[in-house]
C-alpha positions, 0 to 999 in steps of 0.5 A, spaced: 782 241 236 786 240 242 786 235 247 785 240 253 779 244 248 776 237 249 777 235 256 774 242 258 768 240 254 768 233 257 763 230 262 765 227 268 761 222 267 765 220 261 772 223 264 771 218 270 769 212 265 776 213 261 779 214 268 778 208 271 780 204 266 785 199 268 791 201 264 789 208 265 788 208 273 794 206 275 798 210 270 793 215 274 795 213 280 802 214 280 802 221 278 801 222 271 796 228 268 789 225 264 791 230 258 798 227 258 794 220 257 791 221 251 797 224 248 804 222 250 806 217 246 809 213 252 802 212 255 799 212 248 804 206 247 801 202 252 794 203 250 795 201 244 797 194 247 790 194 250 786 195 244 782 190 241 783 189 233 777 192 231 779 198 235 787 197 232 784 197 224 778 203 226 785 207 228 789 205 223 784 208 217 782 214 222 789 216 222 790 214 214 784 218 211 782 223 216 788 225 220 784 230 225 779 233 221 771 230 222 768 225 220 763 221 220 761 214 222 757 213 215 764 216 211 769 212 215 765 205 213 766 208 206 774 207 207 774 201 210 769 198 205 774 193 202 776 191 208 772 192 214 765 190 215 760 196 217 759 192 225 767 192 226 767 199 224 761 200 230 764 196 234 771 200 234 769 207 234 765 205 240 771 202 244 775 208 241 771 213 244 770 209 251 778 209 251 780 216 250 782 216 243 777 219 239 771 224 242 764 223 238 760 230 237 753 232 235 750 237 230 744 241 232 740 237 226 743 230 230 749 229 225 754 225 229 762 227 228 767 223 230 775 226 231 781 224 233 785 230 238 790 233 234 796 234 240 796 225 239 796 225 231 803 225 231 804 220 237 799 216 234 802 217 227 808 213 229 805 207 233 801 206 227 805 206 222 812 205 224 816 204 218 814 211 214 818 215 218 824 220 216 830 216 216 837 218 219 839 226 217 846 228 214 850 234 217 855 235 212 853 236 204 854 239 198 848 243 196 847 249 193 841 253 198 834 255 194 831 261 196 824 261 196 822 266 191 826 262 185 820 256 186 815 259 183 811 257 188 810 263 192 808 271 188 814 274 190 816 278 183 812 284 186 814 284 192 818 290 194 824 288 198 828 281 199 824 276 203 827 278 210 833 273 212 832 272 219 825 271 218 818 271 222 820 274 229 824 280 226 819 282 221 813 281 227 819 286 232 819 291 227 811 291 227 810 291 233 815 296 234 812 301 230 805 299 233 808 302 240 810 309 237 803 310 235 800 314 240 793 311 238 791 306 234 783 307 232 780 303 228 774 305 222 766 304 224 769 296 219 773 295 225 780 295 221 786 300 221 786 307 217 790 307 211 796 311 213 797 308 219 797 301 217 803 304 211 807 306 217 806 299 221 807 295 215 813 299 212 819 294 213 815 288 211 818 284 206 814 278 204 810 274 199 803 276 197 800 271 197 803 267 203 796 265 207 793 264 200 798 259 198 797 255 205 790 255 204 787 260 210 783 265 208 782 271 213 777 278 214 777 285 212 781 282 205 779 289 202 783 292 207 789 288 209 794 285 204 796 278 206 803 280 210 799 286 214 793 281 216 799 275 218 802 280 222 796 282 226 793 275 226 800 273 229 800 280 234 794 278 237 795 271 238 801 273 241 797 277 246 801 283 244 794 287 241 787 286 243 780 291 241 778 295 246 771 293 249 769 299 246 771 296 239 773 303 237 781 301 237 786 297 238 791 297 245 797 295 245 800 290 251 807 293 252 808 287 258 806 282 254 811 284 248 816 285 251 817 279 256 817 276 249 823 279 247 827 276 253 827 269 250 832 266 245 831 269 238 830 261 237 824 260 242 821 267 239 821 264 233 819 256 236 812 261 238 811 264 231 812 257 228 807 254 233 801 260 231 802 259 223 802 251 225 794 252 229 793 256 223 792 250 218 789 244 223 785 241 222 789 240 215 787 236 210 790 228 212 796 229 207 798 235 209 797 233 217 802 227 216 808 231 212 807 237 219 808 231 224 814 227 219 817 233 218 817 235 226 821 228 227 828 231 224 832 234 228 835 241 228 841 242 222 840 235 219 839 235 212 833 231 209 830 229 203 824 232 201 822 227 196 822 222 202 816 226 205 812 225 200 813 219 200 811 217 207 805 221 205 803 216 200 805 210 204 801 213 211 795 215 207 795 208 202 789 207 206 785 212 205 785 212 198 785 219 197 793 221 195 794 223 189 801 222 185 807 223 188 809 230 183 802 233 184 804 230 192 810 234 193 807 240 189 801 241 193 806 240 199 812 245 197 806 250 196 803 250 202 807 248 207 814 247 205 816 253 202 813 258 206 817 255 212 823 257 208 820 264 207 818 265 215 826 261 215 823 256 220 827 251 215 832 252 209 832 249 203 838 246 199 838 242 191 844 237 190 848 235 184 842 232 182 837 238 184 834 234 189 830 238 194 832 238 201 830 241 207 833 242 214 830 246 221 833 252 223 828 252 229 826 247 234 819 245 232 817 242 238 820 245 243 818 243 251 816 249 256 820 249 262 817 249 268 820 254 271 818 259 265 814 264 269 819 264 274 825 265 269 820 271 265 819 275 272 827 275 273 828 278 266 823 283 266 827 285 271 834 284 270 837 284 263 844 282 262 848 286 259 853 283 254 857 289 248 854 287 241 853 292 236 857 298 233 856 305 234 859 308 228 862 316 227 856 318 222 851 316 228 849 310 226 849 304 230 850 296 227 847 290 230 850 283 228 846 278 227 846 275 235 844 282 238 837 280 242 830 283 240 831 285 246 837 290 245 833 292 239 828 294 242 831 299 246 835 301 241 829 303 238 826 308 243 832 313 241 834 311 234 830 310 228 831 304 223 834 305 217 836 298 214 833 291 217 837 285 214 842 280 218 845 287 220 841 292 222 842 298 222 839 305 226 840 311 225 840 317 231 837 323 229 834 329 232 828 327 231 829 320 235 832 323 241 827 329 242 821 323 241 825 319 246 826 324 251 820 326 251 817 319 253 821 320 259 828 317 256 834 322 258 840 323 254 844 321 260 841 313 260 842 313 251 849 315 253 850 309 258 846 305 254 851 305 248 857 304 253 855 299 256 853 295 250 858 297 244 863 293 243 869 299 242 870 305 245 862 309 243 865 316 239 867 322 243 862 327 239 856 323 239 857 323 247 857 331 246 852 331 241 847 328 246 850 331 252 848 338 248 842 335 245 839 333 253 842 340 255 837 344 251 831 339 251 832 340 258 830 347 259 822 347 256 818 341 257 810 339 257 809 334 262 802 330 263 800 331 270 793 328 275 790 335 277 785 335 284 781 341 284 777 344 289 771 348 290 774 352 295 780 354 300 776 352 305 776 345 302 783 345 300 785 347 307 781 342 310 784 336 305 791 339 308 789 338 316 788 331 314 794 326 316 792 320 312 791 326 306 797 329 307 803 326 304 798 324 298 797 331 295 803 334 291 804 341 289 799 346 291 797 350 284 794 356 286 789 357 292 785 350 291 788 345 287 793 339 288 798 335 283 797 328 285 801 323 282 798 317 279 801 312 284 797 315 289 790 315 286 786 311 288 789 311 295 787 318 295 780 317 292 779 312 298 781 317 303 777 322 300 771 318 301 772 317 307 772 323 309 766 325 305 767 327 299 765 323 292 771 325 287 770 325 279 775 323 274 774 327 268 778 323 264 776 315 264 783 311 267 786 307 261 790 302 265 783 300 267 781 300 261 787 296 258 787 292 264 780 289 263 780 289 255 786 284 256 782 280 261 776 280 257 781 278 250 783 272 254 777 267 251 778 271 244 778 266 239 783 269 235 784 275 230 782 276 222 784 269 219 778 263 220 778 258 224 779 251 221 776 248 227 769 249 226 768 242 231 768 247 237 762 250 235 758 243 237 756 239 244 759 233 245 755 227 244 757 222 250 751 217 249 755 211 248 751 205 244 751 198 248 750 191 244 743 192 244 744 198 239 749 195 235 744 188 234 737 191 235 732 184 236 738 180 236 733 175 241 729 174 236 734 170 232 736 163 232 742 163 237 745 156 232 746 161 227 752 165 231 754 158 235 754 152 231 757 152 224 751 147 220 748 148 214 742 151 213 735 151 208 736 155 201 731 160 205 734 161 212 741 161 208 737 168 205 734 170 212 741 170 215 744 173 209 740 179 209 740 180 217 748 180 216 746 185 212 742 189 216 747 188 221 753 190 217 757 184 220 760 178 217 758 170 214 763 165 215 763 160 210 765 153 209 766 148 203 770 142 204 774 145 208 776 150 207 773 158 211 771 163 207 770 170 210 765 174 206 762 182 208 755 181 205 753 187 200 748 185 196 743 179 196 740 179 188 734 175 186 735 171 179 731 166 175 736 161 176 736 162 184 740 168 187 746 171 189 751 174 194 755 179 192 759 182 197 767 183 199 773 177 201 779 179 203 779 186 198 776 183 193 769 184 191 766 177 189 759 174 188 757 167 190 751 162 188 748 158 193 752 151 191 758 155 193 758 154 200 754 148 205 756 150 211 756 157 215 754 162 221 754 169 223 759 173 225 758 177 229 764 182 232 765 184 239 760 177 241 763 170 236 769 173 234 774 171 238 780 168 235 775 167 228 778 172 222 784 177 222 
């Protein structure tokens, strides 16, 4: 869950306790946002130099064994069981959580669920483990480029065609692409795409089958899509670009949003798609979530040593216990993260010499949205620049380079069909696919402007002509859709016609009683009849309205066919921080020497303050001669000869008689333990 999600569910009670911390509200004061606090590792850093040292050591294991996933208290002091005392652990969750750090959750049977906001992993991951991170990139190096589907990892044997070489973005234009031809895109009484005409959206894609499978998501309708269509679709409405009618009977297309998409750089277009398949694995089990974060660390072009990642894998989750060996390590992370990047072409890969693996980014992962983005889009939509980039061929073929836009492409695309998609695109103008953009309202003469402006030599005479004869014969019979207002009478049309308001609302009069209206005028027309009396009804139900209001309801959708991982939005927020008293129930009824003086005691006060450091889960300090010993007490077991303490010092499980030690006292963490134990 990120960050945001929470503060949405945040109450202002525990907003304010955060806020008007120390460190906290000044950085507030001088202008920076709450959210930016808690996930910035420039404010994180100063945070953490105001933990406490139980609250460093909670983090710490947080972040080795459980990553972003839940947890509960009861399963992290299973983790810190060798090292940190069940109080310290307490004590540290309870000054996390009042910190901002970590969130506290409640299930509807009561169970409590801790976790840490995933957009402050990373940050966190390098504040706390500094020495694991990736080492300075190489540019320049002899390797032989690995293609995903020698690697066994991936089911691409059955595939049909090649992985696409220009990867996610171009193969979800083509999806989208062919989703806008559809004049109508029902769905069954299931709720999924016909058959047929899902073949003709999915035709030009070429990726593995098993794609989602290998990286662990699993999705709806598996008995309907394959693998490729469902990331297709999951991709286009999360993207906003499809969207199920109110009604649920279809599938609507946002033109809009698609093509204000399209005016970005083919970089950020494949940034977005990254960051979706990114949100489609978190939470991640731990492992898999510190190789995203090192791996976002390097820099474009660079080329870095996949063992490498491995092995701050095993090094960052050395606390947790949970790693497995390095080679089942990298195995499980080439096979759902590593390799279907390079099928995306999110990354590529390159053997050495030595047939060591290496990995470079070929996208910015972490890319920074500019404030004046809206802005900058608004001015796109409505200028494009116009900059010579494909090839216009005597055989009616029409090349794209790899560096013309998925914007150019798009508008190709209205008058020229597909016949190839590689680096090189290659379309095809037929009869067919100028009739189909004529009649969506494309005229011969803007595809002949079109093709000059854009090719980078001269077009071919014969296919101006070609087009010019085609328009001219195109243009002698056509169907068109129109807005008819139909009138009971003449007597009605006449009055309509005297109306000075009505007037340069209505178009051409059809026979005695009837008007065409254009669209544009509608509801200024429909308002001016009501005033003048009249209640007109539409026959037909407005579908931009139904669009539009489709598109708006869709805004608090949670996503598309794949499950969601983040299953801890679904419970309420547990705000109840617990004070001492919780922590060290009837505390006042014990001596207070035993947590103030450092004294021996009688064989059964000795037991009475070893099981209450049980009960407590807190610490003993003992001592001998001298020396301090600082004992986590487990177990204290009655034997004929006397009794024992078993428990844990320093990692170790130990076991003591009671002559082990003469003095001792009651360590209890957040009261008497300043300055007594690391």
């Amino acid at each position: 869950m990120r960050f945001e999600h929470i503060d949405r569910k945040m109450p202002r009670e525990l907003r304010k306790l955060i806020m008007e911390q120390k460190w906290c509200s000044s950085l507030l004061e001088q202008g920076v946002a709450f959210p930016d606090l808690l996930t910035d590792r420039k404010y994180l850093a100063e945070l953490n130099r105001h933990l406490s040292l139980d609250e460093k050591h909670t983090l710490r294991l947080i972040i080795s064994a459980f990553g972003c996933e839940p947890f509960t208290r009861d399963a992290l002091e299973k983790q810190a069981a060798l090292r940190m005392a069940g109080a310290q652990i307490a004590l540290g969750l309870v000054g996390l959580r009042r910190a901002g750090v970590i969130v506290a959750f409640r299930k509807a049977w009561g169970e409590q669920l801790f976790i840490l906001p995933e957009d402050a992993f990373a940050a966190w991951q390098l504040l706390l483990f500094p020495s694991d991170q990736l080492q300075t990139g190489k540019e320049d190096l002899a390797l032989e480029l690995w293609e995903g589907e020698s690697s066994g990892q991936l089911n691409t044997s059955d595939a049909a065609a090649p992985l696409h070489p220009r990867g996610l973005a171009q193969q979800l234009f083509h999806f989208l692409e062919a989703c806008n031809q559809q004049s109508y895109l029902p769905l069954t009484n299931k709720g999924t795409l016909h058959k047929k005409q899902l073949q003709k959206l999915t035709e030009h894609l070429a990726l593995p089958n098993d794609i989602l499978r290998s990286a662990g998501i699993s999705y709806a309708f598996r008995d309907v899509y394959d693998e490729p269509a469902a990331l297709m679709i999951e991709m286009a409405i999360r993207m906003g670009f499809l969207s199920i009618h109110s009604q649920g009977d279809r599938y609507l297309f946002n033109q809009h949003a698609c093509l204000r998409w399209l005016q970005d750089s083919y970089d950020r277009q494949q940034g977005q798609l990254y960051q979706i398949w990114r949100q489609l694995l978190v939470p991640a089990p731990v492992w898999l979530e510190h190789g995203i974060s090192l791996m976002e660390r390097g820099d474009i072009g660079q080329w870095y040593e996949v063992d490498t990642i491995a092995k701050g894998i095993r090094s960052c989750c050395s606390l947790g216990g949970q790693v497995s060996d390095e080679s089942s390590l990298r195995k499980a992370i080439m096979t759902a993260w590593i390799t279907p990047l390079s099928v995306f072409r999110f990354i590529e890969l390159g053997a050495d010499k030595e047939d060591h693996l290496w990995f470079r980014w070929l996208i910015t992962p972490i890319q920074e949205a500019s404030h004046h983005e809206d802005n900058e889009l608004r001015l796109s939509e409505t200028h494009v620049e116009v900059r010579p980039s494909l090839y216009v061929q005597p055989d009616f073929e029409i090349l794209l380079p790899p560096d013309v836009s998925l914007r150019t492409e798009w508008d190709i695309t209205a008058f020229a069909d597909l016949q190839t998609t590689d680096l090189v695109r290659t379309y095809r103008i037929t009869k067919e696919s100028f009739y189909r953009a004529w009649e969506n309202g494309m005229s011969s003469e803007e595809m002949i402007r079109y093709l000059h402006e854009n090719a980078l030599y001269e077009v071919p005479a014969h296919i101006t002509i070609t087009l010019q004869q085609w328009g001219e014969q195109a243009g002698k019979l056509y169907i068109e859709e129109i807005t008819l207002l139909r009138c009971r009478s003449e007597d009605i049309a006449e009055a309509l016609l005297r109306n000075e308001k009505c007037l340069p609302l209505l178009g051409e009069r059809i026979g005695g009683s009837d008007f065409i209206v254009l669209r544009e005028h509608l509801t200024v027309l429909t308002k001016c009849l009501e005033n003048m009396g009249f209640h007109p009804r539409s026959s037909r139900k407005d579908e931009n309205a139904a669009v539009a209001n489709t598109l708006i309801s869709s805004e608090n959708q949670t996503g598309g066919l794949c499950y969601s991982r983040d299953t801890i939005q679904l419970y309420e927020m547990d705000t109840h921080l617990p004070e001492r008293d919780e922590l060290y129930p009837d505390m006042q009824d014990i001596p207070v020497s035993w947590i103030k003086e450092f004294r021996e005691y009688h064989g059964s006060t000795r037991k009475e303050m070893i099981r209450k450091a049980i009960e407590w889960k807190s610490v003993l300090q003992l001592r001998k001669e001298g020396r301090n010993r600082f004992i986590i007490p487990r177990i204290l077991r009655e034997e004929r000869s006397g009794w024992i303490l078993e428990g844990l010092e320093e990692y170790q499980e130990i076991s003591l008689a009671s002559e082990d030690w003469k003095e001792m006292k009651l360590i209890l963490p957040g009261i008497n333990d300043e300055g007594v134990y690391t």
